[in-house]
OpenMM code with the backbone's topology and positions (N, CA, C; nanometers):
from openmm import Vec3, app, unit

residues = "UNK UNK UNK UNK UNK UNK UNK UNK UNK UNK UNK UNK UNK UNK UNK UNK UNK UNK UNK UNK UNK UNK UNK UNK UNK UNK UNK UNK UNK UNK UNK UNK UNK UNK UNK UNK UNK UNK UNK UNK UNK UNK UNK UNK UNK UNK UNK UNK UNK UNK UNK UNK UNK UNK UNK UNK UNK UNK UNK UNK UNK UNK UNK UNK UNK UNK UNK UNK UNK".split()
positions = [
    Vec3(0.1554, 1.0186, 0.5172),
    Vec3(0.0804, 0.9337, 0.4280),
    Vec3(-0.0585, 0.9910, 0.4104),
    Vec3(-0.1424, 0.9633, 0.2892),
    Vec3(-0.2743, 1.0562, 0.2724),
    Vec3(-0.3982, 0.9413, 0.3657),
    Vec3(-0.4569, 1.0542, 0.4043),
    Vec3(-0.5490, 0.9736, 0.4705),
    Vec3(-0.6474, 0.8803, 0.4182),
    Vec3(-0.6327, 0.8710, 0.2819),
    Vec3(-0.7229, 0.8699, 0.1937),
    Vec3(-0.7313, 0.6898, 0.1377),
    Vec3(-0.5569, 0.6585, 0.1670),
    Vec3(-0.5379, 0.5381, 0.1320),
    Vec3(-0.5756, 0.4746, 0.2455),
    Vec3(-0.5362, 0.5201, 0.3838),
    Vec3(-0.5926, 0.4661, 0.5080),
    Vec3(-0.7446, 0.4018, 0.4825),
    Vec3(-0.7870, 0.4771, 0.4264),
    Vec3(-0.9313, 0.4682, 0.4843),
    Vec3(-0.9766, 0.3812, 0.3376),
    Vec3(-0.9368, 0.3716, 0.2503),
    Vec3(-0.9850, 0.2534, 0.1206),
    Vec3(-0.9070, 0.1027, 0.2301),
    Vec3(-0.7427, 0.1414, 0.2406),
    Vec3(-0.7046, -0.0108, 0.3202),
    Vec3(-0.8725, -0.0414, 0.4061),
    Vec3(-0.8904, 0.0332, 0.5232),
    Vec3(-0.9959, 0.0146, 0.6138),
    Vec3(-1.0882, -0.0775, 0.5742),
    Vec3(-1.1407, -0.0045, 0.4500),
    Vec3(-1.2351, -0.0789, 0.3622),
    Vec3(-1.2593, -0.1947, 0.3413),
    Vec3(-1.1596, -0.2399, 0.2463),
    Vec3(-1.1058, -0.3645, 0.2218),
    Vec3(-1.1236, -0.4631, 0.3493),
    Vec3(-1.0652, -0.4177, 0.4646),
    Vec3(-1.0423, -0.4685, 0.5689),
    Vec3(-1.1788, -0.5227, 0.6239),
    Vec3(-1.2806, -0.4129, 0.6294),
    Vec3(-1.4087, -0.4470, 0.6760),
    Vec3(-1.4546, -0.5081, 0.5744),
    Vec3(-1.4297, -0.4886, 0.4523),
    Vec3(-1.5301, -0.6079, 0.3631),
    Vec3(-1.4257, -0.7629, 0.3288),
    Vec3(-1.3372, -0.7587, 0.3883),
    Vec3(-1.2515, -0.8810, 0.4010),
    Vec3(-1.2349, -0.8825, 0.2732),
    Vec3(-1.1917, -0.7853, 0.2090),
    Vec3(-1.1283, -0.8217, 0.0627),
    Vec3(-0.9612, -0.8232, 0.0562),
    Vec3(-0.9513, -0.9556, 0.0269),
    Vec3(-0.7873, -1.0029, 0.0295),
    Vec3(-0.7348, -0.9574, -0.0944),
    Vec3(-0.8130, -0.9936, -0.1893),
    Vec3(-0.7579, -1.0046, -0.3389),
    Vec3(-0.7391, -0.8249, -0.3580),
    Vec3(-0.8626, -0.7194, -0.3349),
    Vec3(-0.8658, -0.5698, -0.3489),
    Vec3(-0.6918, -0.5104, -0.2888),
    Vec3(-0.7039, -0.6077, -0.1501),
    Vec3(-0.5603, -0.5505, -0.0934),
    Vec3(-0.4455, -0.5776, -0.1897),
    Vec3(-0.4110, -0.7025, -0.1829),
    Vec3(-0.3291, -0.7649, -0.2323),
    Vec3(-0.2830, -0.6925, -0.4316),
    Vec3(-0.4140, -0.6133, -0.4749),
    Vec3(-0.4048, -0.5855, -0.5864),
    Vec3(-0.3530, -0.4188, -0.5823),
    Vec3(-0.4024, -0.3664, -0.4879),
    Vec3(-0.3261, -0.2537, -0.4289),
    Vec3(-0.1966, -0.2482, -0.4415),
    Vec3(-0.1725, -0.3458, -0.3170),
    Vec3(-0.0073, -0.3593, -0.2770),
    Vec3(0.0608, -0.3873, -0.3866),
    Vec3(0.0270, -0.4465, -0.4822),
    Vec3(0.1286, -0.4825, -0.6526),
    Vec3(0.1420, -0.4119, -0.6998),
    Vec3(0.0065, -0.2517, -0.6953),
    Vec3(0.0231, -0.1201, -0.7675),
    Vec3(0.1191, -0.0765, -0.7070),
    Vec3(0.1173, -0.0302, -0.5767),
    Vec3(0.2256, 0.0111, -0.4887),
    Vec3(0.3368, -0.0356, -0.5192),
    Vec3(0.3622, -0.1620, -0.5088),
    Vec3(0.5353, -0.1993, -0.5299),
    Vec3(0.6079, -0.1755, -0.6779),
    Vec3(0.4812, -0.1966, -0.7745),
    Vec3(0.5385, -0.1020, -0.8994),
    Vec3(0.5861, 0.0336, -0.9184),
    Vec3(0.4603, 0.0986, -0.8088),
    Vec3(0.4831, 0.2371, -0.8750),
    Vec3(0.6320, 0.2562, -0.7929),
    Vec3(0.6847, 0.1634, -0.6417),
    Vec3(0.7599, 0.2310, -0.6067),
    Vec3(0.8884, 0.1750, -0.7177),
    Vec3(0.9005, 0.0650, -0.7606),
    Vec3(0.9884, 0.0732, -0.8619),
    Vec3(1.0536, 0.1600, -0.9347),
    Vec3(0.8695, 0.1845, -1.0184),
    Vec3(0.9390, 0.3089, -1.0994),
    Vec3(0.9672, 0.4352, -1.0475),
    Vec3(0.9345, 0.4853, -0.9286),
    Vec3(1.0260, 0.5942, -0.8756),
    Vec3(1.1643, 0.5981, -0.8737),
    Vec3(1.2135, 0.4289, -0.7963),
    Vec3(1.3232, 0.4585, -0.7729),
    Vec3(1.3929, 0.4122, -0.9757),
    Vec3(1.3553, 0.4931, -1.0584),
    Vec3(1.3930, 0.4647, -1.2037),
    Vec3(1.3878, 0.6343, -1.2330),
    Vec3(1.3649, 0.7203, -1.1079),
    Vec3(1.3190, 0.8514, -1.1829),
    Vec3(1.4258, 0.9789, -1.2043),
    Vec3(1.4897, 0.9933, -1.3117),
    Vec3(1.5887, 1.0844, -1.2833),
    Vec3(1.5425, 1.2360, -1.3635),
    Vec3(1.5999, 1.3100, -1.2967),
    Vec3(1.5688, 1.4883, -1.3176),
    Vec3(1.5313, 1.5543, -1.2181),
    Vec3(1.4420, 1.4450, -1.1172),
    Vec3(1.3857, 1.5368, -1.0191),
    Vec3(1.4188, 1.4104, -0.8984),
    Vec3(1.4509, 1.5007, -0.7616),
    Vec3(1.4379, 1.4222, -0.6473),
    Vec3(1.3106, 1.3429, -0.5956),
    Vec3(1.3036, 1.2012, -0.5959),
    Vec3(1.1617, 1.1562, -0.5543),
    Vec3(1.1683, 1.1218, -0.4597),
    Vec3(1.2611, 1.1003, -0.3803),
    Vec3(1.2495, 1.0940, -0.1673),
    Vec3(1.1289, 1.1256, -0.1545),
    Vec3(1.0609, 1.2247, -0.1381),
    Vec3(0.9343, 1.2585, -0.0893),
    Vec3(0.8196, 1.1226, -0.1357),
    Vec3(0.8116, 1.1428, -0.2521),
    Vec3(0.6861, 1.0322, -0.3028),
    Vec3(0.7623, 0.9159, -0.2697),
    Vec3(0.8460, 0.8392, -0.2613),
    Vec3(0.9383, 0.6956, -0.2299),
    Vec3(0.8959, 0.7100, -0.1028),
    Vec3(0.9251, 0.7927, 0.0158),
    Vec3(0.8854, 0.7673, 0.0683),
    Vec3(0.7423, 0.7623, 0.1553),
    Vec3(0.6266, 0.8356, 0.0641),
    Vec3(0.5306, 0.8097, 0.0605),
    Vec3(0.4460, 0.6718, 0.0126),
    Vec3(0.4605, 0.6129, -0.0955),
    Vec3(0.4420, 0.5085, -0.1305),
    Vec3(0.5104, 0.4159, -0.0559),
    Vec3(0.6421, 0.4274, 0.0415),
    Vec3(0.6541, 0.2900, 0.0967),
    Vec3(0.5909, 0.3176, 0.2630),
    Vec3(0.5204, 0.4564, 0.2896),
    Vec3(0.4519, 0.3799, 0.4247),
    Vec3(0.3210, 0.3747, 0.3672),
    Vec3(0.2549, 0.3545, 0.2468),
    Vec3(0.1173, 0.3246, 0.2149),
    Vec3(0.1374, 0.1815, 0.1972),
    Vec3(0.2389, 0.0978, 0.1623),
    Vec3(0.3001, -0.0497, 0.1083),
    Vec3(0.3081, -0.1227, 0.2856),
    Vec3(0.3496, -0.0406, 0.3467),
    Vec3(0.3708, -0.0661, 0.5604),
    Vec3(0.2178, -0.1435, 0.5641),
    Vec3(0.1415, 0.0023, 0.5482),
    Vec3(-0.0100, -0.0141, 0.5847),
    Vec3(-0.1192, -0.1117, 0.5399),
    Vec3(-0.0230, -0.1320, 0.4002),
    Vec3(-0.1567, -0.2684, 0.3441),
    Vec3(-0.0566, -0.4035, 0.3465),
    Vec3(0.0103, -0.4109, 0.3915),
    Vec3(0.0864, -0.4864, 0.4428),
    Vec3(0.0017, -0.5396, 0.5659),
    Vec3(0.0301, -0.4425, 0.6856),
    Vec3(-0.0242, -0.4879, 0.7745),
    Vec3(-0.1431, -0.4921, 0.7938),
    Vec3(-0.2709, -0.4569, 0.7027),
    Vec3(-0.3816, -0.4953, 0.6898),
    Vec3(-0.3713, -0.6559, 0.6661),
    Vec3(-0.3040, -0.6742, 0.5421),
    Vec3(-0.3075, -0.8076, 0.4922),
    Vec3(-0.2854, -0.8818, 0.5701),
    Vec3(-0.1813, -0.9147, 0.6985),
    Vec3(-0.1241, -0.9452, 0.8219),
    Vec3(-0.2323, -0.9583, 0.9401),
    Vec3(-0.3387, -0.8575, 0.9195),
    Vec3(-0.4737, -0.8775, 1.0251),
    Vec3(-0.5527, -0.9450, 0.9826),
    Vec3(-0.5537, -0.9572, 0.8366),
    Vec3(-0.6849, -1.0400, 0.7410),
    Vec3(-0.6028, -1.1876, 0.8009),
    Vec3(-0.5267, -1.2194, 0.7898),
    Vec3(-0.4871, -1.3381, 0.8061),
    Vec3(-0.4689, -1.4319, 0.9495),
    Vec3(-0.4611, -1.3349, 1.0126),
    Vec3(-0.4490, -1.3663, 1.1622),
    Vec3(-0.6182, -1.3806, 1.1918),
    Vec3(-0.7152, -1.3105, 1.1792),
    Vec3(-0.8370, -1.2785, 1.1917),
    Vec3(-0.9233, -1.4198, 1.1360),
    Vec3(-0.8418, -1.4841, 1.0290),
    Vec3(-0.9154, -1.5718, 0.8990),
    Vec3(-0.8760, -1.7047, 0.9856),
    Vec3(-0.7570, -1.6848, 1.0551),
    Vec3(-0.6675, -1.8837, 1.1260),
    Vec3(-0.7721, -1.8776, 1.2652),
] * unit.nanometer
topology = app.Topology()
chain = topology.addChain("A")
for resn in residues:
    res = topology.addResidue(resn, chain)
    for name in ("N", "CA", "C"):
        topology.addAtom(name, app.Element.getBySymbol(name[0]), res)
């Protein structure tokens, strides 16, 4: 996974932005949609890139919430 998304999730995390995550994770579950829609070329690689970046703000969202009760 790129380190890159790690560290925006992080972000979010420290500035307690639910909605930033949450608007992420909808990009994510689209784009993985349309992968799995992609024919000509094998997308395993990016599918499964995009679903451990979807893991990660997942379980951000999962700490925001536990952190917030």
């Amino acid at each position: 996974m790129s380190y890159s998304v790690e560290l925006i999730v992080d972000g979010y995390v420290k500035l307690n932005d639910r909605g930033e995550l949450e608007a992420l994770l909808a990009h994510r579950k689209e784009l993985l949609t349309q992968l799995h829609g992609v024919t000509g070329v094998d997308p395993k690689q990016a599918i499964g890139q995009v679903s451990q970046e979807i893991a990660v703000i997942e379980r951000a969202l999962a700490a925001l919430g536990r952190s917030q009760a």
